[in-house]
C-alpha positions as MATLAB code, in Angstrom:
seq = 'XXXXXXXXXXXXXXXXXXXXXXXXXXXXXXXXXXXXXXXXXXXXXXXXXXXXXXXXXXXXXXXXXXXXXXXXXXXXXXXXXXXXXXXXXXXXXXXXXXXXXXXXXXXXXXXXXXXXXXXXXXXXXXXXXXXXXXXXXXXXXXXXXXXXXXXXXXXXXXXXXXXXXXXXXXXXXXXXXXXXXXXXXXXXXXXXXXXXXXXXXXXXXXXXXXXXXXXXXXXXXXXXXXXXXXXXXXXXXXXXXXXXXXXXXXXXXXXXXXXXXXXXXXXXXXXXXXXXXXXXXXXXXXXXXXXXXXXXXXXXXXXXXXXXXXXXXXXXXXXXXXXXXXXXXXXXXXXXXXXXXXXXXXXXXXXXXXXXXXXXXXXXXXXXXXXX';
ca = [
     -28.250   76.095  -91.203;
     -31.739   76.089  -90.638;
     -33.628   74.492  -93.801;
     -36.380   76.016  -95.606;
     -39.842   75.330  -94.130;
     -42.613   75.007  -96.570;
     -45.487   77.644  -95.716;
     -48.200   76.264  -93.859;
     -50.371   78.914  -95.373;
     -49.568   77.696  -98.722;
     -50.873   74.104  -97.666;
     -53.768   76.184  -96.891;
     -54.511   77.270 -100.728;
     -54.022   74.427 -102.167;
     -56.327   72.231 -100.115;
     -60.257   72.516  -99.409;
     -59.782   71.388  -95.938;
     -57.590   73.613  -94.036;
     -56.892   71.380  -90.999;
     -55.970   68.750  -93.638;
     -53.699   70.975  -95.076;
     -51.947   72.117  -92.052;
     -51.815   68.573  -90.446;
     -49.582   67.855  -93.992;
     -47.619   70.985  -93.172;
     -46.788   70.237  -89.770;
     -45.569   66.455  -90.338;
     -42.693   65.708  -90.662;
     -40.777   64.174  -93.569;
     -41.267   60.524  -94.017;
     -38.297   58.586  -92.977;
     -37.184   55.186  -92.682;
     -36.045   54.402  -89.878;
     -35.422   50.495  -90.503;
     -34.111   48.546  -87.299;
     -33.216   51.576  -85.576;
     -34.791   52.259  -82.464;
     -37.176   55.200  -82.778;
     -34.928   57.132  -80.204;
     -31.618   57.229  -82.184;
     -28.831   57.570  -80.258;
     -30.851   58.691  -76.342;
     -31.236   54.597  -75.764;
     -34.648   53.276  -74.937;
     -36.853   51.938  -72.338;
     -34.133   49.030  -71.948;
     -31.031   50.834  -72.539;
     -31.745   54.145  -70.608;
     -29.648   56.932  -70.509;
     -29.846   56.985  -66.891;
     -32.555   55.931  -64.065;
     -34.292   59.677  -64.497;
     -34.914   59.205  -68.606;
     -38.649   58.583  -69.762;
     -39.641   57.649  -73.255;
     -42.272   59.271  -75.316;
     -43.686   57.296  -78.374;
     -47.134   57.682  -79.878;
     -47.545   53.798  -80.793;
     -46.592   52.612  -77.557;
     -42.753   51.887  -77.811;
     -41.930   54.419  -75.008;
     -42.722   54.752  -71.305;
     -45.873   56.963  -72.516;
     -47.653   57.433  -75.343;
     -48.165   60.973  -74.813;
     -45.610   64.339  -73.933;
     -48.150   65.224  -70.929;
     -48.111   61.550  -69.131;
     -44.364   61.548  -69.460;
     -44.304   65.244  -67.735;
     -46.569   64.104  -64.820;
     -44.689   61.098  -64.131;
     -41.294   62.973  -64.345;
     -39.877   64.720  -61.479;
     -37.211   67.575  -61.349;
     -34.033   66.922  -63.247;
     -35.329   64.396  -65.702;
     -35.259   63.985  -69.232;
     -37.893   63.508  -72.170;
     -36.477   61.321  -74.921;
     -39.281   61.766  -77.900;
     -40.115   60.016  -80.607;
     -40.622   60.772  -83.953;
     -44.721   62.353  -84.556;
     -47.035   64.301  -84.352;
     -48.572   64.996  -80.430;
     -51.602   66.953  -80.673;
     -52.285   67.856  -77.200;
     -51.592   70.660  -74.973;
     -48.844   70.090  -72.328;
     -48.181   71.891  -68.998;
     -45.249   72.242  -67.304;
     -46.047   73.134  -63.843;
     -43.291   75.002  -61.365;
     -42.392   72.402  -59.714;
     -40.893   70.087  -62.574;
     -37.545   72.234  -62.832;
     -34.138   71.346  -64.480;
     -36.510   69.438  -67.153;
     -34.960   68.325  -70.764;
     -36.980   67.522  -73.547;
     -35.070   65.726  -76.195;
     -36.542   65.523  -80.368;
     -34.907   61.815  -80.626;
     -34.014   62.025  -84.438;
     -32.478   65.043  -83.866;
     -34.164   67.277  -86.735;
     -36.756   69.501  -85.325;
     -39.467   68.471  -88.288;
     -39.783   64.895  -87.005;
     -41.186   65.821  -83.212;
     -44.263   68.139  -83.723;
     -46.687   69.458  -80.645;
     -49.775   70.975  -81.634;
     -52.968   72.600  -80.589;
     -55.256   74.328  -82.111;
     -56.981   76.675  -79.343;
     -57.184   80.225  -79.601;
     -57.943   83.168  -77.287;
     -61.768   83.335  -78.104;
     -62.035   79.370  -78.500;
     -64.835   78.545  -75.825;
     -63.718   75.979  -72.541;
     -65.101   73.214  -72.878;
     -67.364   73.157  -69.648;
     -68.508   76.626  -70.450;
     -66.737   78.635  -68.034;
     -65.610   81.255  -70.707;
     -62.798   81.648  -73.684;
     -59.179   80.543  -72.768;
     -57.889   83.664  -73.402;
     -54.338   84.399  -74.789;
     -51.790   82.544  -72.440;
     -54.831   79.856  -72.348;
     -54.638   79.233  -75.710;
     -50.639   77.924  -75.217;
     -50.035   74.370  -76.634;
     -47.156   74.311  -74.732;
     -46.654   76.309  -70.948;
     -43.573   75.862  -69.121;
     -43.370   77.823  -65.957;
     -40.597   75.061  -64.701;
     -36.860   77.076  -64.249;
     -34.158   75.196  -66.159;
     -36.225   73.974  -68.784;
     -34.015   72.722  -71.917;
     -35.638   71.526  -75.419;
     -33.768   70.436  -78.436;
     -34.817   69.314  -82.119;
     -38.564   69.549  -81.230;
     -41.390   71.967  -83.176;
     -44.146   73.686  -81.449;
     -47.185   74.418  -82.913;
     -50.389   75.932  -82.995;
     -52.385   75.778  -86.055;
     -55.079   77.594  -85.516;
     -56.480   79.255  -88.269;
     -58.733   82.602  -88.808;
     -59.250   81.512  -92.359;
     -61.329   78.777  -90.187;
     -63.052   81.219  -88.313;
     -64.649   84.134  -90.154;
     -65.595   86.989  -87.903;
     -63.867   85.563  -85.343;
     -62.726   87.304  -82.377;
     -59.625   86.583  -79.951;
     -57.271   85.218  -83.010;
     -54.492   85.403  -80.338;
     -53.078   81.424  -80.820;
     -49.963   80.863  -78.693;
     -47.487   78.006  -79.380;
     -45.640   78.046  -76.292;
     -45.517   79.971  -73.224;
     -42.505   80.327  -71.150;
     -42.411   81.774  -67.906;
     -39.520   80.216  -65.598;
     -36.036   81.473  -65.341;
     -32.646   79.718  -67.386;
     -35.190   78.539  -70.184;
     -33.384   77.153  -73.358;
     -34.268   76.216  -76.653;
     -31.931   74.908  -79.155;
     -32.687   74.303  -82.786;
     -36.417   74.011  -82.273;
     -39.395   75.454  -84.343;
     -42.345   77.661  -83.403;
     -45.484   77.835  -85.450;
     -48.380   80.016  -85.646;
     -49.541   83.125  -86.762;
     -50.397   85.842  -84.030;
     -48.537   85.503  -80.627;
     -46.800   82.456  -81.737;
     -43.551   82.432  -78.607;
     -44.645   83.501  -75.774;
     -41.229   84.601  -73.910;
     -42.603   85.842  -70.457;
     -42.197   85.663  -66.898;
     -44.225   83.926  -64.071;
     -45.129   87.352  -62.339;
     -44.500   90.959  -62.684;
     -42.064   91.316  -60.545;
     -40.204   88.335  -61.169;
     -37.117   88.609  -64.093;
     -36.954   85.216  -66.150;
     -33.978   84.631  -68.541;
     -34.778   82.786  -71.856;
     -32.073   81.684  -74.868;
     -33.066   80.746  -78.156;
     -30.762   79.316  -80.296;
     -30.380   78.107  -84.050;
     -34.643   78.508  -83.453;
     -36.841   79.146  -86.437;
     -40.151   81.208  -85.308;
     -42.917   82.097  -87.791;
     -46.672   83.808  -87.777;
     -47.591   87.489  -88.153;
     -49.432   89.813  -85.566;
     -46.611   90.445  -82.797;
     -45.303   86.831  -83.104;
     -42.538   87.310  -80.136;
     -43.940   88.728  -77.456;
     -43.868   89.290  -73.555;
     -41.698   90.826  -70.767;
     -38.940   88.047  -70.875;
     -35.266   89.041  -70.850;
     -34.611   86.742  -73.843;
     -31.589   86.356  -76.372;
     -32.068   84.982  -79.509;
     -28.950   83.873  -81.431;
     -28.606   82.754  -84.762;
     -32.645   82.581  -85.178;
     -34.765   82.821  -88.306;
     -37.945   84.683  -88.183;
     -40.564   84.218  -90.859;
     -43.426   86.557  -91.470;
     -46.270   85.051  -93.516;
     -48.633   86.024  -96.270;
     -51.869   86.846  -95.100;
     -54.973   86.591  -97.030;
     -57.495   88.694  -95.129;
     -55.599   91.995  -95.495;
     -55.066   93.913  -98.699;
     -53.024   96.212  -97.600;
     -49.727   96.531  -95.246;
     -49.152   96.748  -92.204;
     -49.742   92.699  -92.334;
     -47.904   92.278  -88.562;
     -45.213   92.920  -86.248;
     -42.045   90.765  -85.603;
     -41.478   91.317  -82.238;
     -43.552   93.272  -79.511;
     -41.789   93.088  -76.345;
     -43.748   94.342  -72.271;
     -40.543   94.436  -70.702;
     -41.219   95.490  -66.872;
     -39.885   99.513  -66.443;
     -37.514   97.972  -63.347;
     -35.558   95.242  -65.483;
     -32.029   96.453  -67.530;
     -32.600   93.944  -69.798;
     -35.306   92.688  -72.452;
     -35.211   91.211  -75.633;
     -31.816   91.139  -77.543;
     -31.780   89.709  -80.862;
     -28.481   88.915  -82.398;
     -26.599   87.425  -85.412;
     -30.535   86.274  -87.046;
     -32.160   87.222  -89.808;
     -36.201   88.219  -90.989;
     -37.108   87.208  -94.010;
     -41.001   87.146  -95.444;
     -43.473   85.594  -97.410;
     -45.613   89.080  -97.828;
     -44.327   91.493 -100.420;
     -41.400   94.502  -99.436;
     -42.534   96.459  -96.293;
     -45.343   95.115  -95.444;
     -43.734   93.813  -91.940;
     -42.900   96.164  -89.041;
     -40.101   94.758  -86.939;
     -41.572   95.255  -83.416;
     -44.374   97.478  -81.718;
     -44.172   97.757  -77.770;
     -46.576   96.022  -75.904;
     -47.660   98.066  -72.110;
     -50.394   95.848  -70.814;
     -53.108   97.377  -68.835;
     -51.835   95.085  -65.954;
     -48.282   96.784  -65.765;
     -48.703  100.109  -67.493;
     -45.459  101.059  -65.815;
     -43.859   98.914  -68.274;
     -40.759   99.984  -70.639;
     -40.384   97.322  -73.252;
     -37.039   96.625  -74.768;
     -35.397   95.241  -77.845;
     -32.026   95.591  -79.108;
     -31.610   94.110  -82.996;
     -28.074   93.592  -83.636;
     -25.650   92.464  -86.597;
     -29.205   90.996  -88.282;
     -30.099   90.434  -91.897;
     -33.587   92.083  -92.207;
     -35.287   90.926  -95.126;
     -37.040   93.038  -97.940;
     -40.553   92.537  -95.882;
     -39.674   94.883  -92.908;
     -40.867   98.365  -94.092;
     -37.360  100.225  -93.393;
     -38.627  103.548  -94.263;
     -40.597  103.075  -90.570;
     -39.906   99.763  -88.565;
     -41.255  100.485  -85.600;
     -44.860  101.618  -84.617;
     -47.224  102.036  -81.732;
     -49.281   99.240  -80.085;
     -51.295  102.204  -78.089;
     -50.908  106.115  -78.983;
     -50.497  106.436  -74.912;
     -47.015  104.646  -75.277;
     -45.259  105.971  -78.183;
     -42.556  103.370  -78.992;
     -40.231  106.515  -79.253;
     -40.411  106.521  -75.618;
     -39.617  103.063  -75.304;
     -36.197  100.986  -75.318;
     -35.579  100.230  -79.113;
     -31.938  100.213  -80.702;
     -30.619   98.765  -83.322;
     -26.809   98.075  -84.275;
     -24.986   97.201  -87.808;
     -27.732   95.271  -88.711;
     -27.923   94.694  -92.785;
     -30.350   93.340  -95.404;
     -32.884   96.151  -97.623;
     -34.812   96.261  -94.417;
     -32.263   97.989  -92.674;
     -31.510  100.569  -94.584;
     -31.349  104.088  -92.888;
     -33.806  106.024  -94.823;
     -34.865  108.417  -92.184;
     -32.543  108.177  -88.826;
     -35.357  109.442  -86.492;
     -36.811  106.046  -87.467;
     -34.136  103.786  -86.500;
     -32.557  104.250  -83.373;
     -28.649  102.786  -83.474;
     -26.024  101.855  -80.714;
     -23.068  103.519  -80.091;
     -20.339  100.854  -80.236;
     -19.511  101.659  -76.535;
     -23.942  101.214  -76.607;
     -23.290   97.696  -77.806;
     -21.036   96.217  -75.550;
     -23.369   96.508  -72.632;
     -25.782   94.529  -75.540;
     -24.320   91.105  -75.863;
     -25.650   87.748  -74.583;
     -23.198   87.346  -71.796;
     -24.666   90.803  -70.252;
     -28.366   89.864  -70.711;
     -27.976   86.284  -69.226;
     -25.435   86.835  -66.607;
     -23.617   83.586  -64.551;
     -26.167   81.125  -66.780;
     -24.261   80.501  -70.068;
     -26.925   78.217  -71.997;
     -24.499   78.498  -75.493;
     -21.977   76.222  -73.314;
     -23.664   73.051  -72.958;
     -23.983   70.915  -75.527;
];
């Protein structure tokens, strides 16, 4: 059962320096860890798991001080053992690193933060422009068979920072490669928080989150991914530059028109910080690159939370692509969000619709849920 996080945004209020605050709201829980090695039960540098384990610790315990030295020195197939702290850097994960674990060491998500704080309209340092949206990642993993357990990722950029800002787009992680998994992990941010994409246009890339807990605002899950999510929280936040709703969008998928399958969200719930219906649950996303695009989500057996505006969930992201026209379903979902006040609204599944809707359909031969 995922805990309750504290709101970063309410760090935000109660402190006059917002990075302060959100540093405090991104650590983890002090805890003692005594005699214990900082890497629990994964060994350490002279009790390895096995000849391809590295160890990440920020005071120097580890192999590497750092979550980016320990991916350049890895090759394919190994494993990330990482300490308890805070790593604010951004980390890469290039194509050629696949079959890569990453492993939170105390094995409670809180205690093994990564965190950035770029943004799409943040300038490059040598001047060579803005980073742009998937430039702003903290994390990018374009590597297939990428696993990560017990480990938050974060970006804490903030417009309340930046007044008048432009490019507010501040990704936590990006994920591109194929049979990507993520088990009880955290994702921070506010707009475009996960990333769940593919490395090309043409190229399908399956994604599983599970027991994950994902929070921001503006179109927080996003991309053309074909991505499960089972047993997930998603948390939509207050925001204290709009007065009036919409605040944001849940989910706002750019499935490509050739692929079956997109985003399927099962057995999760929404909840919010904002007051009743102030949330839409998705809006599609047809980028100018791929206007041929048909994005997808099916919402299944979910609690949606008093925050998603039931009356209309849905909504357009461009008039040119109405999101009628698009692939959204829903099926026995529950919660005041999901009430059925006007059926037009709220496209549901048959139950012969929903068998073709289920995990083992989206994912295919790759059964993530399996390994432990």
């Amino acid at each position: 059962m995922e805990r309750p996080s504290l709101s970063r945004r309410s760090f935000v209020g109660a402190s006059a320096g917002a990075g302060a605050a959100l540093a405090l709201a991104l650590a983890s829980p002090a805890r003692a860890h005594g005699r214990r090695s900082p890497f629990g039960r994964y060994g350490s540098p002279r009790a390895r798991l096995n000849g391809q384990t590295l160890y990440v610790h920020p005071g120097g315990l580890g192999d590497h001080t750092t979550v980016q030295a320990a991916v350049d020195a890895a090759g394919s197939g190994c494993t990330l053992v990482i300490a308890p702290g805070t790593y604010r850097e951004t980390v890469a994960v290039s194509t050629a690193r696949t079959e890569m674990t990453w492993l939170g060491a105390s094995d409670d998500a809180r205690d093994v933060t990564i965190v950035y704080d770029n943004a799409a309209g943040t300038p490059k340092p040598d001047g060579s422009g803005t980073y742009g949206t998937s430039g702003s990642a903290t994390t990018t993993v374009q590597a297939d068979g990428f696993t990560a357990r017990h480990i938050t990722f974060a970006n804490d950029w903030l417009r309340a920072d930046h007044p008048g800002f432009s490019g507010t787009q501040a990704v936590a992680i990006k994920v591109q490669g194929d049979r990507s998994a993520f088990h009880h992990c955290r994702f921070l941010g506010h707009q475009d928080t996960l990333y769940a994409d593919t490395r090309a246009l043409g190229t399908f890339a399956r994604q599983y989150y599970a027991h994950c807990y994902v929070e921001g605002d503006v179109d927080f899950v996003f991309g053309r991914a074909t991505a499960v999510y089972e047993h997930c929280h998603f948390r939509t936040l207050i925001r204290t530059d709009l007065t009036s709703a919409p605040y944001g969008f849940v989910f706002a998928p750019s499935t490509a028109g050739a692929n079956p399958r997109g985003y399927l969200v099962t057995h999760s719930r929404v909840t919010s910080e904002a007051p009743d219906g102030y949330y839409k649950l998705a809006r599609p996303w047809v980028p100018s690159s791929d206007t041929t695009a048909r994005p997808m989500l099916t919402v299944r057996e979910t609690r949606l939370g008093a925050g998603i505006d039931a009356v209309a969930p849905y909504t357009n992201m461009s008039s040119g692509y109405p999101w009628q026209d698009q692939r959204f379903a829903e099926y026995r979902n529950t919660g005041p969000g999901a009430a059925v006040t006007v059926p037009e609204n709220r496209p549901q599944l048959t139950r012969a619709e929903a068998r073709s809707h289920t995990r083992e359909a989206y994912l295919g031969d790759w059964t993530p849920w399996k390994v432990r």
